[in-house]
C-alpha positions as CSV (number, residue, x, y, z in Angstrom):
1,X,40.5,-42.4,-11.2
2,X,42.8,-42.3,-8.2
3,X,41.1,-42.4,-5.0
4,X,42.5,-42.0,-1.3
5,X,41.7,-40.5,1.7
6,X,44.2,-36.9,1.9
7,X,45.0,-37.1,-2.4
8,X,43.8,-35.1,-4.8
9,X,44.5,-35.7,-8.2
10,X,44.5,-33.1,-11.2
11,X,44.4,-35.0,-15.1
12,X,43.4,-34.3,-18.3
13,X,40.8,-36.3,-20.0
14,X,43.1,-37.3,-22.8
15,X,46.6,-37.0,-21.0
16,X,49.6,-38.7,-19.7
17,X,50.1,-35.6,-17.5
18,X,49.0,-35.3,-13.9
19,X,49.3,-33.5,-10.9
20,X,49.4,-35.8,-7.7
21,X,48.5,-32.9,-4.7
22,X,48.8,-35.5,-0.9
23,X,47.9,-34.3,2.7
24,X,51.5,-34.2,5.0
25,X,51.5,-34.7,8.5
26,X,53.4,-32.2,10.6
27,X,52.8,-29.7,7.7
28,X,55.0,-26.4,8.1
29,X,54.0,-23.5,5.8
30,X,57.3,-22.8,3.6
31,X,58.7,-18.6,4.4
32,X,59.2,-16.5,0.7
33,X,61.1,-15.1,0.9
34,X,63.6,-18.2,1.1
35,X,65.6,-18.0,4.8
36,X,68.3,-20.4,5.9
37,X,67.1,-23.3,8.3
38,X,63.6,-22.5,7.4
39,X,61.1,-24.6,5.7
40,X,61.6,-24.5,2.0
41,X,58.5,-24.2,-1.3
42,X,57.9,-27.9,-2.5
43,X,56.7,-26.5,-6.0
44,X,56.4,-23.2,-6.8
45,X,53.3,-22.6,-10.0
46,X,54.0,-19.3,-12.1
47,X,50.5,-18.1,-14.3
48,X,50.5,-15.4,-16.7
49,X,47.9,-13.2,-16.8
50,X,47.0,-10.5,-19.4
51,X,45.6,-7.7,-16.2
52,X,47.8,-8.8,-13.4
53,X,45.6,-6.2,-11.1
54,X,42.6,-7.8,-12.1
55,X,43.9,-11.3,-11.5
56,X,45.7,-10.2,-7.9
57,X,42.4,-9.0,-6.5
58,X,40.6,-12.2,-8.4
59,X,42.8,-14.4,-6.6
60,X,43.3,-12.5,-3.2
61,X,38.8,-12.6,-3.4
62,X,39.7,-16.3,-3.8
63,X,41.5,-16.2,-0.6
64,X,45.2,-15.6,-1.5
65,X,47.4,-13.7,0.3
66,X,49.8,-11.2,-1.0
67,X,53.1,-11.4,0.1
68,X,54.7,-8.5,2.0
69,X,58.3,-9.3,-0.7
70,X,57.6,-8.3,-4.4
71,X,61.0,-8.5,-6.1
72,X,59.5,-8.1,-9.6
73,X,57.6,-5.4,-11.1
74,X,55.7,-7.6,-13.5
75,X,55.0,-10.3,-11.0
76,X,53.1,-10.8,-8.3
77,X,53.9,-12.9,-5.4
78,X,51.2,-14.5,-3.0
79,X,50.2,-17.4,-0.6
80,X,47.4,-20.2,-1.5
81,X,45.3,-20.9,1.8
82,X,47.7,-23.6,3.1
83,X,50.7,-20.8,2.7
84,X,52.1,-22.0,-0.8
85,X,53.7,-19.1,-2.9
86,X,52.7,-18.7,-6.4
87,X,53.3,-16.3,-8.7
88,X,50.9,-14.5,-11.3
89,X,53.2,-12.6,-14.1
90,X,52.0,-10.6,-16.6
91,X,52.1,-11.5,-20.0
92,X,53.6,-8.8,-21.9
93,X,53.4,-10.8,-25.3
């Protein structure tokens, strides 16, 4: 296992994928929606969820924040607590 002070690391037990997640200095929230001269989203994560009202409120209780710009009607847009926009889309399948 990967250890250092301001890393997290996200693997698998049996898997060549990871996730590497590392503290930044000077940190700058990114703006959604995207603005010219503004900080940018490093990643962006899309879930789908079978009851996207269910899993809003889940994650919003989780401390999310919605964001004020919905473009989509099937997808939701919010902010983890560091001000990362995700998206949680309903699975129509």
């Amino acid at each position: 296992m990967h250890e250092e002070p301001g890393t997290a690391v996200v693997a698998p037990p049996q898997g060549a994928v990871y996730i590497v997640f590392q503290e930044a200095a000077g940190y700058r929230p990114p703006i959604w929606p995207p603005a010219d001269g503004e900080q940018r989203a490093m990643t962006h994560l899309d879930f789908q969820v079978a009851d996207l009202d269910t899993a809003v409120a889940e994650a919003v209780a989780r401390g999310a924040v919605l964001a004020p710009d919905q473009p989509q009607e099937h997808v939701r847009v919010l902010f983890d607590a560091a001000g990362h926009p995700f998206c949680l889309c309903r699975d129509d399948g």
